[in-house]
N, C-alpha and C positions, 0 to 999 in steps of 0.2 A: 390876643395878648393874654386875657385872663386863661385861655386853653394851655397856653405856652410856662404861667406861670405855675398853672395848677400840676400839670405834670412833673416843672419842676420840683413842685414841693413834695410829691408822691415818692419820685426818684432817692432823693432825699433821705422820703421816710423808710423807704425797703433798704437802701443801703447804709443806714444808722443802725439797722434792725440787730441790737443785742441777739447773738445765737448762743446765749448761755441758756442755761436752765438750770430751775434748782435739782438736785441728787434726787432721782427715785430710792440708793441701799446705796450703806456706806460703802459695802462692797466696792463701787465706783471708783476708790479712793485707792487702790490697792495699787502699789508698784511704785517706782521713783517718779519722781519730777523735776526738773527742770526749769527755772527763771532765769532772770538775768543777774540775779544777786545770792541765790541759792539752789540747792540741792536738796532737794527733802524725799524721804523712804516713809512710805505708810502702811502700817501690817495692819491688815484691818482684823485678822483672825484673834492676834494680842493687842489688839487697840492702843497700838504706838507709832511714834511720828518723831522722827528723825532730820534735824536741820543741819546738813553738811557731812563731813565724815567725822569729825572728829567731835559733833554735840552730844551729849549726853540722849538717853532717850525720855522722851517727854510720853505723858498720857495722851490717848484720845479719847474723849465722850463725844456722843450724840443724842441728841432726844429721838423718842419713840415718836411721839408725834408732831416735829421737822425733823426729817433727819440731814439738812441742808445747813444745818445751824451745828456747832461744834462746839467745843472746848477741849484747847492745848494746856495742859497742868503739868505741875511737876510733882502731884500729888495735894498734899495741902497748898501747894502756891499754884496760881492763874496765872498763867502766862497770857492769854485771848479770849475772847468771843469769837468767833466768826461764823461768818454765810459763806456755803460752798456753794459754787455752780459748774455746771460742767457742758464745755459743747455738743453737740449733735452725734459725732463720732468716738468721744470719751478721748479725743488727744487730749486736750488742754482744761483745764480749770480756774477758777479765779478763786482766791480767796478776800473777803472782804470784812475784815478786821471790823468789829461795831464800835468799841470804843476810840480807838486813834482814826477810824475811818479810810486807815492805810485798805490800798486794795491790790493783789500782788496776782497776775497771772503766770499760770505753771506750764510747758509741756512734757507732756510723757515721754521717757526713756525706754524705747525698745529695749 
């Protein structure tokens, strides 16, 4: 029984298992995406970031040492904080907003 339960809880742990990780280069970040509530374009060469067709364009920073960690601005105004992670393959990403704690995954557009 405890063999039964233990595997259980293994099973469990491999297929909970987050397959994010954080961004090795913002690079990573390049090209449209995809949610279920938005469309966002990210030119990483002009470090700008685009919500929808019709938003205005927004800043993108990153730190040199996380470069996982972001800021969306409209110059003098913050719009975010956020943690980028990215899957295994580079489809999909999550963003995870630090102060509202909102967390939004994206997939890539061919």
């Amino acid at each position: 029984m405890k063999k039964i339960v233990l595997i259980i809880l293994l099973f469990f742990a491999f297929s909970c298992n987050n397959s994010f990780e954080k961004l090795k280069s913002i690079d990573q970040l390049e090209g449209s995406w995809e949610s279920k509530k938005d469309i966002i374009k990210i030119d990483t060469d002009k470090m700008t970031i685009s919500y929808n067709k019709d938003s205005m364009t927004l800043i993108l920073s990153s730190r040199p040492y996380d470069r996982s960690k972001i800021t969306v601005s409209s110059g003098s105004v913050m719009y975010f904080d956020a943690h980028v992670y990215i899957n295994n393959n580079g489809s999909t990403i999550r963003i995870d907003e630090i102060r509202s704690g909102k967390s939004q995954v994206y997939k890539k557009i061919q």
